[in-house]
C-alpha positions in Angstrom: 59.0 -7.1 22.7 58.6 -9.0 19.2 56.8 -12.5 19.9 60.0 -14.5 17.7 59.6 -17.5 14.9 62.3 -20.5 15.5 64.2 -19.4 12.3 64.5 -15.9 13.7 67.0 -16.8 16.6 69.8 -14.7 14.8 67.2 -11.7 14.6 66.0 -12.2 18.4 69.7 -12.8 19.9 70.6 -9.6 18.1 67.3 -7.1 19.3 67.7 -9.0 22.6 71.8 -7.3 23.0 70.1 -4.0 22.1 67.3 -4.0 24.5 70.0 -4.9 27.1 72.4 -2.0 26.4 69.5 0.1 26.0 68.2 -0.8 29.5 72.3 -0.7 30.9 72.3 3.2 29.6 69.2 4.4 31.0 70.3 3.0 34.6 73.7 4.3 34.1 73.7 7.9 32.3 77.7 8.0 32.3 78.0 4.4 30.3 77.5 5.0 26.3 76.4 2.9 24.3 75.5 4.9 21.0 77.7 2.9 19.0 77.4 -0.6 19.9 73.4 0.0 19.3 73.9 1.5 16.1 76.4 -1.5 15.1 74.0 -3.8 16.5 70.8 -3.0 14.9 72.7 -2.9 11.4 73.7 -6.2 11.9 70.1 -6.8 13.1 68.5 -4.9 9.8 71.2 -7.1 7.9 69.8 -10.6 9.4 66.5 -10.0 8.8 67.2 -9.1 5.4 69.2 -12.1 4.5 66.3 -14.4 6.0 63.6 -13.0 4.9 64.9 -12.9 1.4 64.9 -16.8 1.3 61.7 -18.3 3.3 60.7 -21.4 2.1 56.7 -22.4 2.0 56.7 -23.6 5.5 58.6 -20.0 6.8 56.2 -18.5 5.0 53.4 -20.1 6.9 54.5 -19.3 9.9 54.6 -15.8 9.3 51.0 -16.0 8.4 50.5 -17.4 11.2 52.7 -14.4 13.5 50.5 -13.9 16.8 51.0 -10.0 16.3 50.1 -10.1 12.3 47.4 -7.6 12.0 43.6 -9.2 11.5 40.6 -8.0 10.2 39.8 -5.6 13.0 42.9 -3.8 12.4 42.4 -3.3 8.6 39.0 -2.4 9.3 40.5 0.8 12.2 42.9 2.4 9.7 41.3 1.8 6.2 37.6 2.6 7.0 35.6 5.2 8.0 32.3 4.8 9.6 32.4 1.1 9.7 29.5 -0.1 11.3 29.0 -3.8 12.0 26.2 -5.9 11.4 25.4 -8.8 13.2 23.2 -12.2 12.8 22.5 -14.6 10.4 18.2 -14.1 10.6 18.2 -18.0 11.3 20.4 -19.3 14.2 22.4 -16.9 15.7 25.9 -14.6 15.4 28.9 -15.5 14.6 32.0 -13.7 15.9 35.0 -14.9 13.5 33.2 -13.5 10.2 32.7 -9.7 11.1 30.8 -7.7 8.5 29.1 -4.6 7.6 28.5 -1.3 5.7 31.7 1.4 5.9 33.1 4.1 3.7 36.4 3.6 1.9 38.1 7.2 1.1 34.5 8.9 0.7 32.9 5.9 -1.2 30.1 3.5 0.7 31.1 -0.1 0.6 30.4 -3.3 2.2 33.1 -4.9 3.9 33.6 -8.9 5.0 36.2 -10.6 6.9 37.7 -12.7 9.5 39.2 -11.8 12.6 41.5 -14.4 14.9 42.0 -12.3 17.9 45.1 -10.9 18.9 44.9 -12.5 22.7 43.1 -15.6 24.8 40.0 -13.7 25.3 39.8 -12.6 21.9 40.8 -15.5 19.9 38.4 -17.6 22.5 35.4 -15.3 21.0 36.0 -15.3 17.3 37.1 -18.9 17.3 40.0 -18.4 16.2 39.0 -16.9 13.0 37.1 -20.4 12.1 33.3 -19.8 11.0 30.7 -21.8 11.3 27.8 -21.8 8.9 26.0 -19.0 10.6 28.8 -16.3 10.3 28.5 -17.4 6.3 25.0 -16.8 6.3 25.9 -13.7 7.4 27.9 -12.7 4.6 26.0 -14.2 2.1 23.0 -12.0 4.0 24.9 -8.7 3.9 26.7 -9.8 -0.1 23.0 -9.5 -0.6 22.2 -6.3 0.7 25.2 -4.9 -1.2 24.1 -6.2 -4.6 20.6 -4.6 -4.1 22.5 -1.3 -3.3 25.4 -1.9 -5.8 27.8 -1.6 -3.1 31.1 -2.8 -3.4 32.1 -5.5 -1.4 35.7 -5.4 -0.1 37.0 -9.1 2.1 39.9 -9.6 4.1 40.6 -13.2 4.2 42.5 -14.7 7.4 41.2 -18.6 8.5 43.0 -21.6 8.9 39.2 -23.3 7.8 35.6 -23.3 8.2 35.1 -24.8 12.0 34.8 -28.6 11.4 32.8 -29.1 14.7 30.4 -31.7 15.0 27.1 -28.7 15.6 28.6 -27.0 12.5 28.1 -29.6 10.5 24.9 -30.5 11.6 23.6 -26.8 10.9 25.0 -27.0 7.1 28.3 -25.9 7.1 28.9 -27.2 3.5 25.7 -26.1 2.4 26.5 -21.9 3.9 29.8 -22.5 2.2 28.7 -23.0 -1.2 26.2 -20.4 -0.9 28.2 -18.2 0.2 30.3 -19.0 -2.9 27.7 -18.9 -4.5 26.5 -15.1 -3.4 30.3 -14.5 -4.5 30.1 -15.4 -8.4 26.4 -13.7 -8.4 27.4 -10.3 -7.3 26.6 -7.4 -9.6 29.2 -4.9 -7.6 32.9 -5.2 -7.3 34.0 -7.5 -5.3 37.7 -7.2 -3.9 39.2 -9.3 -1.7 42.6 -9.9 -0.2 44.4 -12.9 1.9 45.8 -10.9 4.7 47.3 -14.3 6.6 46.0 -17.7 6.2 43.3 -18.3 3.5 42.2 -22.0 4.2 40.2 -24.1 1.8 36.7 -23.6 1.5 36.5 -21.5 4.6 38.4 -18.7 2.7 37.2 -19.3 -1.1 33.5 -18.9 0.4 34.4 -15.2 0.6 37.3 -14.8 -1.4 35.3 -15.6 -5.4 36.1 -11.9 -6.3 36.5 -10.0 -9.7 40.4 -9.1 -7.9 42.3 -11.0 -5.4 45.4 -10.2 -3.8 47.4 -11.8 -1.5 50.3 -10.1 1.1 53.6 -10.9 0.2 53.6 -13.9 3.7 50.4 -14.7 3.5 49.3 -18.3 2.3 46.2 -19.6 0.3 45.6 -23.4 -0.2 42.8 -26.0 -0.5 44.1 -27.7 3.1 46.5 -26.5 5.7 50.1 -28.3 5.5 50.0 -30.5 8.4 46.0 -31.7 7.2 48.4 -32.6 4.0 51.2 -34.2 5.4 48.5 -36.3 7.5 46.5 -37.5 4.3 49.6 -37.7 2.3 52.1 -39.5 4.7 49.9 -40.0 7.8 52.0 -38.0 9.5 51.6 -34.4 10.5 55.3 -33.3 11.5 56.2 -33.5 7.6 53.9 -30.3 7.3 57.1 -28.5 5.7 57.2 -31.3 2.9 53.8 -30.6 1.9 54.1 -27.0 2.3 56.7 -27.0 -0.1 54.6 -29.7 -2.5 51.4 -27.5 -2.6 52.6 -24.6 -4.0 50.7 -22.1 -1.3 52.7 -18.7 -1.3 52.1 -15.9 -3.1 54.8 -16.1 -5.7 53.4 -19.5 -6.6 49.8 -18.3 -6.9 50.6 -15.6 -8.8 52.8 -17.5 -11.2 49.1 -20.6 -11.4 46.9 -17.2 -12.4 45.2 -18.0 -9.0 45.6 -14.9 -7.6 46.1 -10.7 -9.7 48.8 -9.1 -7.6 51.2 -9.5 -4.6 51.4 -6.5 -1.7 54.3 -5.8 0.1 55.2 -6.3 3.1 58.0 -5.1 5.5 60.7 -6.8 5.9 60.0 -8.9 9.0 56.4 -9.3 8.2 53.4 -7.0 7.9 53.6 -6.8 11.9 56.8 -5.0 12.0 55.0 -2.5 9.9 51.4 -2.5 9.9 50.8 0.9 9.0 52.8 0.6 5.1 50.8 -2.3 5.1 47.6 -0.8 5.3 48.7 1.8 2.9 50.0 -0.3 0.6 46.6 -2.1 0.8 44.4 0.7 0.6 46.2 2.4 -2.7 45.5 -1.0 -4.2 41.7 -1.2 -3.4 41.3 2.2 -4.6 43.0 1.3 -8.3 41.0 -1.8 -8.4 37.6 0.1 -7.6 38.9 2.8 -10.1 39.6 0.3 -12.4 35.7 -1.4 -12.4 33.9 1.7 -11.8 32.8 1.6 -15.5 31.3 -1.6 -16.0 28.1 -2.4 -15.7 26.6 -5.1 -12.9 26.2 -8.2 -15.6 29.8 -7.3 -17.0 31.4 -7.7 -13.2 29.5 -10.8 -13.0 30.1 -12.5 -15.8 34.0 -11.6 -15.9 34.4 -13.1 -12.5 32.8 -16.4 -13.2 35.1 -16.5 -16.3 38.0 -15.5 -14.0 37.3 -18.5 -11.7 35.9 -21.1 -14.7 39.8 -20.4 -16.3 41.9 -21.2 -13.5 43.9 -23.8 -13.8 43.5 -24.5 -17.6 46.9 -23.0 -18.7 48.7 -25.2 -16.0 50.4 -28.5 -18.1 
C-alpha cells in the first residue's frame, strides 16, 4: 500500500477501488472483475499523469520528501559493489546520517558519501533524520581525503533537510566542519560527482555537494533554506511555505535553467518510489558518462574547473 500525498486523493481513491475488487475476486473465484481493474488502473495511469505533469514547487517538495523515496542506503545496494563503510570522525565520535566509504562502481574503485533519512522510526531515530552534525562532516572531509591521496573518485548522494542545528552541534563546530568540508570539496584532485536524490538543504547539502558535476532527480529540491524556514523569515509565518517555495526557485527545472545544477534525471511518473529500480539505472548510466567524460584530465585540471564552476554561478542571472 502507497503511503499517499494530499494532492494525490484522485490517485489513492482510484488504486484504493482496485485493491478492493482485487480482494472481492480472490474471496469469490466466480465474480470477475478483469475489466473493471483494467478500466480502473487506466484511469489511475491517466491521473497520475495529468498531476504529475503540473506540480508546482511546493508538490515538488513533498515528493522529496515521500516517506518511501529511496535514500542513500538504497542507492548504495543496487549501484555498488563491495561497499564497505567507514566510520568515525578520529576526534569526537560517529555519525550515522552521513554514511561513507570505499566501493566499486561497475569494476572501478571509488569513494562514495551520502546521507541517509531512514525509511522507519528506528531508522530515522538513528541517522537523525538524515541531519549531520559536525562530526559526520569530519568524516567526509576525512575519507574526501583519503580519496584524493588515492585519486579515487568521489561519488555523493545528497538527501538533508540541513545540518542539525542542535545546541551540542554547534558547540563542537558545526559551521566550522561545514566549510571544511566544502572546503575538501573545491580541493579535490579526483572527480567528484554528486547528485540531490531528495532534499538538498543549505549548507548541510552544499558541504558535500561542491562537485565538478551535479545532478538533481527530476522531484528532488535544492535551496539555501527549506520553505517553511522562508516563509517564517519572510512573513513570520510558516504555513505560507508554498509561497516561498514557489519564490525560491528550488526545483530542478529552475536550477537547471540558474546554471546551478548540469543535468536533470528522470524519474517515474509518481516519483522515483514507484520505480526505484529505473531510477537507479538511470542514475548509474549518468555516473558512468560523467566519469567517462573526466577520465582524461589531470588532478589540477578537475580542481581548478570546479572552483571556476562554482566562482560563475550566478553571474549570468540579471
Amino acid at each position: 500500500m502507497h503511503n499517499y500525498l494530499d494532492f494525490e486523493k484522485p490517485i489513492s481513491d482510484l488504486e484504493g477501488k482496485i485493491l478492493e475488487l482485487r480482494k472481492l475476486a480472490s474471496e469469490d473465484e466466480s465474480i470477475d472483475t478483469g475489466d473493471e481493474i483494467a478500466r480502473l488502473e487506466t484511469r489511475a495511469r491517466d491521473a497520475m499523469a495529468e498531476i504529475y505533469a503540473k506540480l508546482n514547487p511546493w508538490q515538488k517538495t513533498q515528493v522529496a520528501r515521500h516517506p518511501d523515496r529511496p535514500h542513500f542506503n538504497d542507492y548504495a545496494k543496487t549501484l555498488f559493489d563491495e561497499f564497505t563503510p567507514l566510520a568515525g570522525d578520529r576526534k569526537f565520535a560517529e555519525d550515522a546520517a552521513i554514511q561513507a566509504g570505499f566501493a566499486r562502481f561497475r569494476g572501478q574503485p571509488v569513494v562514495v558519501i551520502g546521507q541517509e533519512k531512514g525509511h522507519d522510526t528506528k531508522t530515522r531515530i538513528k541517522h537523525n533524520f538524515g541531519s549531520a552534525r559536525p562530526e559526520g562532516y569530519r568524516k567526509a572531509i576525512r575519507i574526501m581525503e583519503m580519496a584524493d591521496r588515492f585519486r579515487l573518485p568521489v561519488i555523493t548522494l545528497v538527501d538533508t533537510a540541513g545540518a542539525y542545528p542542535g545546541v551540542g552541534a554547534e558547540e563542537r563546530g558545526q559551521a566550522e566542519a561545514i566549510a571544511r568540508s566544502t572546503e575538501a570539496c573545491l580541493n579535490l584532485r579526483s572527480p567528484l560527482i554528486s547528485i540531490i536524490i531528495g532534499e538538498g538543504g543549505s549548507g548541510g547539502a552544499i558541504a558535500i555537494a561542491t562537485g565538478n558535476k551535479v545532478y538533481m532527480l527530476e522531484h528532488s529540491i535544492y535551496s539555501v533554506i527549506s520553505p517553511e524556514g522562508a516563509a517564517s523569515i519572510l512573513w513570520r509565518d510558516a504555513t505560507r511555505a508554498r509561497d516561498a517555495a514557489t519564490s525560491m526557485k528550488i526545483t530542478a527545472e529552475d536550477l537547471l535553467d540558474l546554471g546551478v545544477i548540469d543535468g536533470i534525471i528522470a524519474e517515474p511518473v509518481g516519483g522515483a518510489h514507484r520505480d526505484p529500480e529505473s531510477v537507479f539505472s538511470r542514475a548509474g548510466d549518468l555516473i558512468a558518462s560523467a566519469l567517462e567524460e573526466m577520465s582524461s584530465r589531470s588532478g589540477e585540471e578537475l580542481r581548478a574547473d570546479r572552483r571556476k564552476k562554482f566562482l560563475e554561478i550566478g553571474r549570468h542571472i540579471g
